[in-house]
C-alpha positions in Angstrom: 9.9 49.4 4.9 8.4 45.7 4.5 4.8 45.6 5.2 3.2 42.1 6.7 1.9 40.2 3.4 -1.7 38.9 4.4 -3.4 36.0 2.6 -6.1 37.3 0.2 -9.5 36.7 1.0 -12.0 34.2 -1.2 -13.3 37.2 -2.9 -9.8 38.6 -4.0 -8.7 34.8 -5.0 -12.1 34.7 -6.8 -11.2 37.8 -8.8 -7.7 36.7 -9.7 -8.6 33.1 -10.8 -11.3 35.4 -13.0 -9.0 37.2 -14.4 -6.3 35.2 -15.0 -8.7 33.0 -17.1 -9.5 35.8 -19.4 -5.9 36.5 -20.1 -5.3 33.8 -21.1 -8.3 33.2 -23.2 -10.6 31.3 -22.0 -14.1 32.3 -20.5 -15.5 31.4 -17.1 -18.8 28.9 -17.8 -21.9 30.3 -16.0 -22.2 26.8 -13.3 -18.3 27.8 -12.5 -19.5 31.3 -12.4 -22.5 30.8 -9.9 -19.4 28.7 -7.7 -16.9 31.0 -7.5 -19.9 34.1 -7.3 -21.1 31.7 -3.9 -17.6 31.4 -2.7 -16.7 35.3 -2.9 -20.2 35.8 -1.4 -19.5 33.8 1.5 -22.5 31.2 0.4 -19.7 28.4 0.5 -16.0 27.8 1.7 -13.6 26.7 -0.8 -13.9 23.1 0.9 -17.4 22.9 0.2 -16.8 24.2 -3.3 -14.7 21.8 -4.0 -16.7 19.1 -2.8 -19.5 20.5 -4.9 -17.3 19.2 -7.9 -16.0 16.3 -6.6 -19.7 15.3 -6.1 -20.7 16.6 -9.8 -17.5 15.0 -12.1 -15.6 12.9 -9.6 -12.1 13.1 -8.2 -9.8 13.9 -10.8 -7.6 11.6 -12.6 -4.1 10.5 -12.1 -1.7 10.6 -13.7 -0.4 7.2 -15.0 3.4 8.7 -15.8 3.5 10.2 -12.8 2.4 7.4 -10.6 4.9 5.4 -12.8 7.3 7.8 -11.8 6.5 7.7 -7.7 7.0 3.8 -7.8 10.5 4.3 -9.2 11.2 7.0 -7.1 10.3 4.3 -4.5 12.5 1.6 -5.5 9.0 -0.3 -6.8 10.5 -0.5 -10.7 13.2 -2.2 -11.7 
């Protein structure tokens, strides 16, 4: 008998990211702690969240192989 998957709710995605970082050895720091703790508790959507961090460090880098790698795939290097 297949049962209907559902998509996990912030709290269960909270928990997993948790605990996926502490198998593989790393430790959750306490301002990514009090994030996550706000998103499970329904303080803040993941968008918001996100835009929390944005706003703190800034949109994240690019890559410069893999832009290198987009132009090609674009015709852009020859």
């Amino acid at each position: 008998m297949n049962t209907p998957r559902r998509s996990p709710t912030q709290g269960e995605a909270v928990s997993v990211a948790v605990a996926a970082s502490g198998l593989a050895g790393h430790e959750v720091s306490p301002g990514a702690r009090d994030l996550l703790d706000r998103i499970e508790g329904d303080v803040l959507t993941y968008d918001e969240g996100v835009a929390e961090v944005i706003a703190e460090f800034g949109q994240p880098a690019r890559c410069p192989r893999r832009s290198v790698g987009i132009r090609a795939a674009q015709g852009g290097l020859s």
